[in-house]
C-alpha positions in Angstrom: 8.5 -53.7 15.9 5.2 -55.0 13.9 3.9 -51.4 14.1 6.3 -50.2 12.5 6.7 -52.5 10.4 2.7 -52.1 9.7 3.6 -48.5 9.2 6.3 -48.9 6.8 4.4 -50.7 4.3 1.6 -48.1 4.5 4.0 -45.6 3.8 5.5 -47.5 1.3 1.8 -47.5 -0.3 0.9 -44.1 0.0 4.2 -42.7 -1.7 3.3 -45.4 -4.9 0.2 -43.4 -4.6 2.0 -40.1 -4.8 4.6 -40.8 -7.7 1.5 -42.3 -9.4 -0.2 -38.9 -9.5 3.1 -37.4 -10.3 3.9 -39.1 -13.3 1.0 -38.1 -15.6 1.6 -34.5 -14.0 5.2 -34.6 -15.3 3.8 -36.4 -18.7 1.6 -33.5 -19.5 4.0 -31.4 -18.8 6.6 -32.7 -21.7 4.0 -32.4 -24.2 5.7 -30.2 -26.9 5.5 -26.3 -26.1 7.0 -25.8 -30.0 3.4 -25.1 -30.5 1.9 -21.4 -30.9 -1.6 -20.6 -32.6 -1.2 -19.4 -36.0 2.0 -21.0 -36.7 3.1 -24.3 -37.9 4.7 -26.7 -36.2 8.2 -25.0 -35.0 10.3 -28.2 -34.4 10.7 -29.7 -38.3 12.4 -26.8 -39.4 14.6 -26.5 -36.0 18.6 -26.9 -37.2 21.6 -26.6 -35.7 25.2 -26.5 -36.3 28.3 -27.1 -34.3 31.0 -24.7 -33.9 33.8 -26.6 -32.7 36.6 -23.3 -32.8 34.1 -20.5 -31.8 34.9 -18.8 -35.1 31.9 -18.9 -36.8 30.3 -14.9 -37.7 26.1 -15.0 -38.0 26.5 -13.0 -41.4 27.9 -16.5 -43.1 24.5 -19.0 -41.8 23.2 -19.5 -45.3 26.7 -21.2 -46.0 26.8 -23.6 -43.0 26.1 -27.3 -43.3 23.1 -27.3 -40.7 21.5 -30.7 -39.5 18.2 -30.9 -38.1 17.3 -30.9 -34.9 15.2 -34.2 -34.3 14.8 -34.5 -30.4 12.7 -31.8 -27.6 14.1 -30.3 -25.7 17.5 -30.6 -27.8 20.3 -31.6 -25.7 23.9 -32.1 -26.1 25.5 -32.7 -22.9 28.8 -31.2 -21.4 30.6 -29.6 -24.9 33.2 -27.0 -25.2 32.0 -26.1 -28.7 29.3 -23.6 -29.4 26.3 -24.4 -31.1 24.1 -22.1 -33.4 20.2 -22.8 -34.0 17.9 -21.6 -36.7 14.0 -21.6 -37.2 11.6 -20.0 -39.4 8.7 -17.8 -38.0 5.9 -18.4 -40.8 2.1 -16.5 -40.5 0.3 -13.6 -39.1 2.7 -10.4 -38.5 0.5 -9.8 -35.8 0.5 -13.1 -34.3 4.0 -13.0 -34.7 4.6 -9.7 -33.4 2.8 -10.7 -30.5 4.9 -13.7 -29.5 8.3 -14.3 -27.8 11.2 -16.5 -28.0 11.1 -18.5 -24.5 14.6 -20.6 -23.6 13.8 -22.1 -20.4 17.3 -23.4 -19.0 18.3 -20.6 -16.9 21.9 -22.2 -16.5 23.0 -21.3 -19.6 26.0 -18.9 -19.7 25.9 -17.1 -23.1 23.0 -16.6 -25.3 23.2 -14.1 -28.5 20.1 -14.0 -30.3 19.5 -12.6 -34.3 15.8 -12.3 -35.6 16.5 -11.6 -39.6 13.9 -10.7 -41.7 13.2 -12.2 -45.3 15.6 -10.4 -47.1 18.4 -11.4 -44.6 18.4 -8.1 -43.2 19.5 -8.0 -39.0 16.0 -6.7 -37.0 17.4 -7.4 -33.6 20.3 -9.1 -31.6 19.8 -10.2 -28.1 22.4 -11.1 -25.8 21.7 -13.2 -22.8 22.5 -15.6 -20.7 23.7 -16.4 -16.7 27.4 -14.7 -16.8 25.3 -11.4 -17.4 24.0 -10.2 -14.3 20.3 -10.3 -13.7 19.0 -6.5 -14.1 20.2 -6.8 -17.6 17.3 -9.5 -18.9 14.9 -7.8 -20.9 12.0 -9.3 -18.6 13.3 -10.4 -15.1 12.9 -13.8 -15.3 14.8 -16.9 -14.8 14.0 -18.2 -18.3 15.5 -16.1 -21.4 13.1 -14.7 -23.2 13.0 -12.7 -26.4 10.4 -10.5 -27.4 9.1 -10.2 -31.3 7.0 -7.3 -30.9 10.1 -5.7 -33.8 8.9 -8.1 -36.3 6.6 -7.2 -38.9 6.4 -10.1 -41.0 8.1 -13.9 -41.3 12.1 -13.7 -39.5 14.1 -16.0 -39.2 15.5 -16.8 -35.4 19.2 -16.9 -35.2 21.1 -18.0 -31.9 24.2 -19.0 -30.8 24.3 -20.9 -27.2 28.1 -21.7 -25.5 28.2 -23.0 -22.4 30.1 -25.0 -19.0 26.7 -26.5 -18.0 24.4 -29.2 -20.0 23.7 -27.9 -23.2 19.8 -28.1 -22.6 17.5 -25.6 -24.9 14.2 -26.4 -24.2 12.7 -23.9 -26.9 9.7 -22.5 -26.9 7.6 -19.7 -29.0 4.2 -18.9 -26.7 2.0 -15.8 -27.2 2.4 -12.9 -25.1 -0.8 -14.0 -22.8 0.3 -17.2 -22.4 3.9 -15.8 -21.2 2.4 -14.0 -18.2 0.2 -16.4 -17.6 2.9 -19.2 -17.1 5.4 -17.1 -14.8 2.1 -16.4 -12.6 1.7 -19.9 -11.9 5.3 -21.2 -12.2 5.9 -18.9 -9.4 4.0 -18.8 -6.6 4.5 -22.9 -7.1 8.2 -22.5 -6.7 8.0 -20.2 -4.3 5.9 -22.7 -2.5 8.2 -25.5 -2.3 10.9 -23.6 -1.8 9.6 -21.8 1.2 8.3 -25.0 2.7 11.3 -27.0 2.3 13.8 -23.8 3.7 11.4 -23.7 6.6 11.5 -27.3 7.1 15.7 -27.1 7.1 15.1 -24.1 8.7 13.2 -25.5 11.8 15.3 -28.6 12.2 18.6 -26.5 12.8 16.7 -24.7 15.4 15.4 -28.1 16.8 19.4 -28.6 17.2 20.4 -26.0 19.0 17.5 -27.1 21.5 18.0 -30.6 21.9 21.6 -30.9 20.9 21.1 -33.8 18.1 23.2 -33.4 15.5 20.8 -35.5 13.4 18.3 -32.6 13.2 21.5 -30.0 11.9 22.3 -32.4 9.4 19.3 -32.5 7.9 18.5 -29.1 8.4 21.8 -28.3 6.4 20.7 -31.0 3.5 17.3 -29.3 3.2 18.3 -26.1 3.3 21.3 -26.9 0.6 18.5 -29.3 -1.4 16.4 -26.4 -1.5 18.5 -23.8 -2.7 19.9 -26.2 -5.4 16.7 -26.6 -6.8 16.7 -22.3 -6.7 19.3 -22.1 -8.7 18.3 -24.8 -11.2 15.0 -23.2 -11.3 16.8 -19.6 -11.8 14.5 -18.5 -8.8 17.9 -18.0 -6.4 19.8 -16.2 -9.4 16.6 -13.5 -10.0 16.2 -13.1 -5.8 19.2 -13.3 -3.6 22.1 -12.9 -5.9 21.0 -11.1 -9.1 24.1 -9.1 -9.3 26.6 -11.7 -8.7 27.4 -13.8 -11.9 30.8 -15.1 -11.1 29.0 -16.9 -7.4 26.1 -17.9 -9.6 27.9 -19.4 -12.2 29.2 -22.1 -9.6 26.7 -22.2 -7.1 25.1 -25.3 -8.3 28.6 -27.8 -8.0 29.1 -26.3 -4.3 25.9 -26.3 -3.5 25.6 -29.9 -4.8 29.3 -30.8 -2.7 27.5 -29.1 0.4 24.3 -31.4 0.4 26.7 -34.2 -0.3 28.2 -33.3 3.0 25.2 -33.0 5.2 23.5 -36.0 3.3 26.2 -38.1 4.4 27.0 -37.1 7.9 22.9 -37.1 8.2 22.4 -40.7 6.9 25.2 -42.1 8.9 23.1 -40.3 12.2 20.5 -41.1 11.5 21.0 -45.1 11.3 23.7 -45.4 14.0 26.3 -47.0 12.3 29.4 -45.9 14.0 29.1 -49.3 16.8 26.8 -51.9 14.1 28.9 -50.9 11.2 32.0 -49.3 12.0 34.4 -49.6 8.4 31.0 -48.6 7.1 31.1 -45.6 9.2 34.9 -44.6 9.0 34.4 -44.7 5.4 31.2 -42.4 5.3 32.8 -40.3 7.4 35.9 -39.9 4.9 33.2 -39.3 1.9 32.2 -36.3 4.2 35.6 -35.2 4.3 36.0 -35.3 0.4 32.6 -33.5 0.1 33.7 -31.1 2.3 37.0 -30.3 0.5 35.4 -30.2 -2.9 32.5 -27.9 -1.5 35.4 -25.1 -0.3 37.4 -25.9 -3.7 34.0 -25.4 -5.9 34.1 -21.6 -5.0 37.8 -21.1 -6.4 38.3 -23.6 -9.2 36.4 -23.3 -12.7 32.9 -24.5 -12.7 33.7 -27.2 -15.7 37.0 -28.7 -13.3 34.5 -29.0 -10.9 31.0 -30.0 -12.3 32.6 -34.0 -13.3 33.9 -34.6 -9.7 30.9 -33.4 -8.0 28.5 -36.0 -9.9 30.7 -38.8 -9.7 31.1 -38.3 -5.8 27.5 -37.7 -5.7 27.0 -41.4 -7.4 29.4 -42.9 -5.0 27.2 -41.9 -1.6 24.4 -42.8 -3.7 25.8 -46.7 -3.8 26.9 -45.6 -0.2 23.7 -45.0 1.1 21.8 -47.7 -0.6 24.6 -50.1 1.1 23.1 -48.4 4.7 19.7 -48.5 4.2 20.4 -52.5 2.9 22.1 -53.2 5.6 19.5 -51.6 8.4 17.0 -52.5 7.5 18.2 -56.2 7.3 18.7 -55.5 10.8 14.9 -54.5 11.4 16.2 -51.1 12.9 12.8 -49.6 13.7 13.0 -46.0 12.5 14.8 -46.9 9.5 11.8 -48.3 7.5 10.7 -45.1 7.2 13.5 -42.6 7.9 15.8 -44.4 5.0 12.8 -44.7 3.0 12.9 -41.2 3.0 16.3 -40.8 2.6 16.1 -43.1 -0.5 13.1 -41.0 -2.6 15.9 -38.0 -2.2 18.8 -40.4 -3.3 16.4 -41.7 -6.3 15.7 -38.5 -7.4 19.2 -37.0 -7.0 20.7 -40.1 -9.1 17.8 -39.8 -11.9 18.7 -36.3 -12.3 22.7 -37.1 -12.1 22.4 -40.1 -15.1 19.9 -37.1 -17.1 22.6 -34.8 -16.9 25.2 -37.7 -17.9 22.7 -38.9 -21.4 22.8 -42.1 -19.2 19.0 -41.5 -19.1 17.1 -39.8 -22.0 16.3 -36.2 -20.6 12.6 -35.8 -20.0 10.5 -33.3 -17.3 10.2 -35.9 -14.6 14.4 -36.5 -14.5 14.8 -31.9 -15.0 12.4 -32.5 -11.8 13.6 -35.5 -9.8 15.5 -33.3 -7.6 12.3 -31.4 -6.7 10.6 -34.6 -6.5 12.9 -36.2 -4.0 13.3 -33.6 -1.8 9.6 -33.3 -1.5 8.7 -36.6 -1.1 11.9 -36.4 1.4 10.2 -34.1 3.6 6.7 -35.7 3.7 8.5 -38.7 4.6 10.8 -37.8 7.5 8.1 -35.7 8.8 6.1 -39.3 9.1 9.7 -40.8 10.5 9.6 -38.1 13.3 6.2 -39.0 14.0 7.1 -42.7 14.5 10.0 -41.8 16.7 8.0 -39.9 18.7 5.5 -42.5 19.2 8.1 -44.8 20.4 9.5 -41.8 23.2 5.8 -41.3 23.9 5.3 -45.3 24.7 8.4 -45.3 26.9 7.6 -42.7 29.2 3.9 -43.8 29.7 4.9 -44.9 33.0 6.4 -42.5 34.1 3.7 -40.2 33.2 1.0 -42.4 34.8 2.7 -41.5 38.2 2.9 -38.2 37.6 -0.4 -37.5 35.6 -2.2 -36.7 38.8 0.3 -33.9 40.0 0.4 -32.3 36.1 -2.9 -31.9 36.2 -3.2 -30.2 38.8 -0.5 -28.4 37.3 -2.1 -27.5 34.7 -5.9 -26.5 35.8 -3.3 -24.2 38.3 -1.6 -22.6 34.7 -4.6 -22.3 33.1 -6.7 -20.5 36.2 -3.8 -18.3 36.2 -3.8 -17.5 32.6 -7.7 -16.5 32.9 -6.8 -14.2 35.5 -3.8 -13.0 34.1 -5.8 -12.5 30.7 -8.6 -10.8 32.5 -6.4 -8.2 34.3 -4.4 -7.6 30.5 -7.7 -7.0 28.9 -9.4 -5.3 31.8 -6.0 -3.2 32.1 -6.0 -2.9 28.0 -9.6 -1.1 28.0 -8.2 1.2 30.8 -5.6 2.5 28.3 -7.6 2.4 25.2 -10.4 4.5 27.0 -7.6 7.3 28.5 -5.8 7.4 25.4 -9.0 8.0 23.7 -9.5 10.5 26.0 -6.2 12.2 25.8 -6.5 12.1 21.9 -10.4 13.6 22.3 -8.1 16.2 24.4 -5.6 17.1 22.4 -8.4 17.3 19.3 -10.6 19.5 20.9 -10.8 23.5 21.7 -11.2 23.8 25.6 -13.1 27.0 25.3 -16.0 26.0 22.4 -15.5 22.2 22.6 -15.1 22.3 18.9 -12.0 21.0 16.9 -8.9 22.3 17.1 -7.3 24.3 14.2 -4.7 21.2 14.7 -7.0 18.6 14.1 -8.3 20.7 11.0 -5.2 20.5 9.2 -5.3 16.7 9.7 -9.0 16.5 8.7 -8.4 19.4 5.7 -5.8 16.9 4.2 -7.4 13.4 4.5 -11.2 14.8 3.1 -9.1 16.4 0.4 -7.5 13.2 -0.5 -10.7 11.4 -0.8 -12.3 14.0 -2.3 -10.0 13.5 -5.4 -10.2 9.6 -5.3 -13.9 9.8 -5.4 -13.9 13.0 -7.8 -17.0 14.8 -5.6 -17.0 18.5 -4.5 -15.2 19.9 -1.3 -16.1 23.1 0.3 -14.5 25.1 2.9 -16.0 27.7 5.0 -14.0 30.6 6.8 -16.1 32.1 9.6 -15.6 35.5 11.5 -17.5 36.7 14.6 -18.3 40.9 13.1 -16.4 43.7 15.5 -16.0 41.5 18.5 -13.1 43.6 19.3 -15.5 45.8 20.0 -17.9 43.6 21.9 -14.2 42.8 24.1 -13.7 46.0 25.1 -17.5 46.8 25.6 -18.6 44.2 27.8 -15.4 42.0 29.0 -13.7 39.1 28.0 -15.8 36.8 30.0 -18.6 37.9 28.0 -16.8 37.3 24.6 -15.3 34.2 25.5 -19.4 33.2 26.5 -20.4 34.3 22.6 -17.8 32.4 21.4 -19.5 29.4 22.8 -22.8 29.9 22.0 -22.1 30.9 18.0 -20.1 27.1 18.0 -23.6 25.7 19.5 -25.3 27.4 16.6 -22.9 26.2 14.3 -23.5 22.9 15.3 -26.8 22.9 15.3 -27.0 23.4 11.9 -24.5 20.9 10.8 -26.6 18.1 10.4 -25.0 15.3 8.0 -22.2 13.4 9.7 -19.4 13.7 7.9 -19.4 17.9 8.6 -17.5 19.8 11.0 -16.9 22.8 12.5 -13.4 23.8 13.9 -12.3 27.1 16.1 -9.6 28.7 13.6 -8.4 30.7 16.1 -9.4 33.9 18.0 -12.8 34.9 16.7 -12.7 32.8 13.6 -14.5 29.3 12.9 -14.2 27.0 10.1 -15.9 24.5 8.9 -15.5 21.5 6.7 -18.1 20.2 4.1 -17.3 16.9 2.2 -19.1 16.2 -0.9 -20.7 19.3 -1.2 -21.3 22.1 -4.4 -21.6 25.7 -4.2 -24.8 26.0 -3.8 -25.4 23.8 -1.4 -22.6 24.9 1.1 -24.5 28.6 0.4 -27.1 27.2 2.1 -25.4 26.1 5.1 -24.3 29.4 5.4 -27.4 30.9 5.1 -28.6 28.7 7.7 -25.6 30.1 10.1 -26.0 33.3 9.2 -30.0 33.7 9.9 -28.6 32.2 13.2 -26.5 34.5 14.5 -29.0 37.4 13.1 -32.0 36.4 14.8 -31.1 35.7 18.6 -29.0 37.5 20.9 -26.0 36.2 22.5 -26.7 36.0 26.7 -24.9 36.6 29.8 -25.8 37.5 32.9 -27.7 40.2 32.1 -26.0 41.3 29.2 -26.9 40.8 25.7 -26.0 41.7 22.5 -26.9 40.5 18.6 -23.5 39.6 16.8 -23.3 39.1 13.5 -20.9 37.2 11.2 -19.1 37.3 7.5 -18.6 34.0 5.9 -15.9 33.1 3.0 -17.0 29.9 0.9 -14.7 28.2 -1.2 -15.3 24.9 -3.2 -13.3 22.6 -5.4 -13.5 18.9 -7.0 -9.9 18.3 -6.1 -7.3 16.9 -8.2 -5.1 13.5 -6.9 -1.7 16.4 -6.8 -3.9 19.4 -5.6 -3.3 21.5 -2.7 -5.7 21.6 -0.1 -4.0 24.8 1.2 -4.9 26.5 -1.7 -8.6 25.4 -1.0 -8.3 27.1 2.4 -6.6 30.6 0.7 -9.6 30.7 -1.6 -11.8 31.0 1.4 -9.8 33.1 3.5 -9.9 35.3 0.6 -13.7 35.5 0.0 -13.9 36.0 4.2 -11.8 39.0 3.4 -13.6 40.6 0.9 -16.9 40.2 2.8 -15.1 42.1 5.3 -14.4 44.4 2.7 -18.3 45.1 1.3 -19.1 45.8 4.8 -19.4 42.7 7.0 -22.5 40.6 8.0 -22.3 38.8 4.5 -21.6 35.7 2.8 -19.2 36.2 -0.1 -18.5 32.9 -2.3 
């Protein structure tokens, strides 16, 4: 009991520590972003005006009574009445042009945007907004954003914003540098803590349907609902897993709220065994669940604004609910709970900050847009150190047991692991065999059995993947076409045996020559070679032939006690391919010259 105790109060410390180091984090980040270099200050010139009937036509703004705007972001709560905004663009057309509009609430339904030039004339209109689908935004992002690259001088930003969520409109003009440069790091952050916190839901519900605790699928089911929440506030679950489906997304965050509400509850009540200790406690938690449960189904049939006001006020009643619990348990000095319900409470905190922003109980600010975020992680670093306690106390009561049987496990064990170096040894030992055969068999099916050069197969492959980097690297590639003079003749005159022998010996000769590694000769088939030359000209693949040619003129093929000189015509082709070139065509060209060195009479080399 004093351990944990002991452990609870160092927990209790290090989250201080944490929330410390968040709160200047979420400080900086409410610093104004009206702020873009080369204009003036956006936010003194920022109006807006309240369209109470919808009526209102953006031709008739110069004749509306418009107030200013005098808090950031500017915020006006659940309304049914549309609001326009206006500001003034003042400086540098190319600054200006350079820029975008950036609206980063992406639960906004409908968004129409007007940049007007100075003589009131319409540049653009935008229309935006989370009842469009996704595919439609202009850049897909969750945040809206407007581009200015039209604008060739000052304009005037017209928009109109209606809405069933908070009327939030956290404005921002940012160059177009600094708009890239934000989504890259916003990103793979979100993507972070949402992976993390999915994974962590993830692995409880699997934990579950091991162990059979329904603690671990109630908080798997809160996590997982907690984290797609935050997706959706974030914009992050609208732009990946339903960008299509407006109607879903545009109530996603009141069931998805009414579903967390439901595994929060049934997990709390788990969690700190209160169905014997507290049981009106329980049967009342239990009916909250029920509720939740009801509203979560009814959230994806009735109108997001029925629904939204019922949602937060139920989520303020298991709020009061779950502080009762956590009171009450640890009063009892309930071991796990000093940390598990500390947990639970950072979540609770968070979730109720974020409720009373969206109420205007609290003044809006980044750390209350965030609280959910901030809960839920501080939630999972906590009940992650809450599983380690619990475990600790299994571990302590079945040392005993394990004392007794330590010996035998042991032995156990040394058994597994001899057996796992055997078994490892015959895998790899057995893995080598294969590697070494299929190397064989590939070698095999590569290679001509008569000359032991390449096969006309494995030219094809090698023709295609020198071509390729040929044209990434932008060097020469030449191709030579190879044909043994008359052996017809030689056939007929002194035997197969003997032509199949001078077939071998002119692929020795050929290979003698071909010095550089990345050359090779293939058998083309019958009497004809070619032979591959990466990264090499005209001239130089001229004098590889030359080499092959003086070759075959100067010795005499052998067998038995035959002999005879055979000569050769060669085709060169070379070209510095292009990325969409044929290498077939390379091959045709040299064909071609083979031919017509047939043609001038043989024993030549035509390029």
């Amino acid at each position: 009991m004093g351990r944990c105790m002991r452990r609870s109060r160092a927990l209790i410390l290090i989250v201080i520590a944490l929330l410390t180091t968040l709160m200047p984090v979420s400080a900086a980040a409410a610093e104004s972003n009206f702020l873009h270099a080369g204009f003036r200050e956006i936010l003194p010139n920022f109006q807006f005006v309240e369209d109470t009937q919808v009526m209102y036509e953006w031709q008739d703004f110069h004749e509306w009574d418009w107030q200013r705007v005098d808090t950031e972001p500017a915020q006006f709560g659940y309304t049914e009445s549309a609001y326009w905004f206006l500001f003034t663009l003042e400086g540098d057309p190319d600054i200006i042009s350079d820029a975008w509009v950036r609206v980063n609430y992406p639960l906004l339904d409908y968004l129409e945007f007007y940049l007007i030039d100075s003589n009131n004339t319409l540049i653009s209109k935008y229309s935006l907004g989370d009842r469009y689908p996704f595919d439609q935004r202009i850049v897909k992002h969750p945040a809206f954003l407007i581009p200015l690259e039209d604008v060739s001088g000052d304009v005037t930003v017209l928009f109109r914003v209606r809405t069933e969520s908070s009327l939030e409109l956290p404005l921002a003009v940012i160059s177009d540098h600094q708009l890239w440069s934000s989504m890259e790091s916003t990103s793979w952050l979100q993507g972070l803590f949402f992976g993390a916190v999915l994974i962590l839901g993830v692995y409880h519900i699997l934990i579950f349907s091991t162990s059979g605790d329904r603690g671990y699928l109630y908080f798997g089911g809160l996590a997982a609902a907690m984290a797609l929440i935050q997706a959706t506030i974030w914009g992050r679950a609208y732009e990946f897993f339903w960008p299509n489906s407006p109607e879903w997304n545009h109530v996603a965050i009141a069931a998805l709220v009414n579903f967390s509400n439901f595994f929060g509850v049934l997990y709390v009540t788990k969690v700190a065994n209160i169905q014997h200790t507290y049981p009106r406690i329980y049967i009342i938690s239990i009916g909250i669940s029920v509720v939740a449960g009801f509203m979560a189904i009814c959230s994806l049939f009735l109108p997001y604004r029925l629904m939204i006001f019922p949602t937060l006020s139920l989520s303020l009643i298991i709020f009061c609910i779950g502080s009762i619990i956590l009171f009450l348990r640890m009063r009892d000095r309930y071991p796990p709970a000093f940390a598990v319900f500390f947990a639970a409470a950072m979540y609770t905190l968070g979730s109720a900050a974020y409720i009373l922003g969206k109420l205007e109980i609290l003044p809006n600010s980044t750390l209350l847009e965030n609280a959910l975020a901030f809960g839920l992680l501080l939630q999972v670093m906590l009940f992650a150190f809450a599983l380690s306690i619990r475990i600790g106390m299994e571990r302590q009561l079945r040392e005993e047991a394990q004392i007794e049987t330590a010996h035998a496990k042991d032995m156990l064990l040394e058994t597994e692991r001899q057996q796992n170096i055997h078994l490892d040894k015959v895998v790899r030992s057995r893995t080598k065999q294969l590697e070494e055969v299929n190397e064989r068999l590939q070698k095999i099916s590569a290679t001509d059995a008569l000359t032991g050069l390449y096969n006309r197969r494995y030219f094809d492959e090698s023709l295609k993947r020198e071509y390729a980097r040929a044209a990434r690297n932008k060097t020469p590639l030449s191709v030579m076409m190879i044909d043994l003079d008359h052996f017809k003749s030689i056939n007929d005159n002194y035997g197969h045996v003997f032509g199949d022998e001078a077939l071998r010996q002119t692929a020795l000769r050929m290979q003698d020559v071909l010095k550089r590694p990345g050359d090779a000769a293939f058998r083309y088939g019958g009497e004809e070679y070619v032979i591959l030359l990466p990264d090499t000209n005209t001239s130089a693949a001229r004098i590889i032939a030359k080499q092959i040619w003086s070759a075959m003129r100067s010795s005499q093929i052998f067998h038995d006690d035959q002999s005879e000189t055979i000569t050769v015509s060669i085709g060169i082709a070379t070209v510095v391919p292009s990325p969409n070139g044929d290498p077939n065509k390379l091959l045709r060209e040299a064909d071609h010259k083979l031919y017509r060195a047939k043609e001038e009479g043989r024993d030549r080399i035509c390029v």
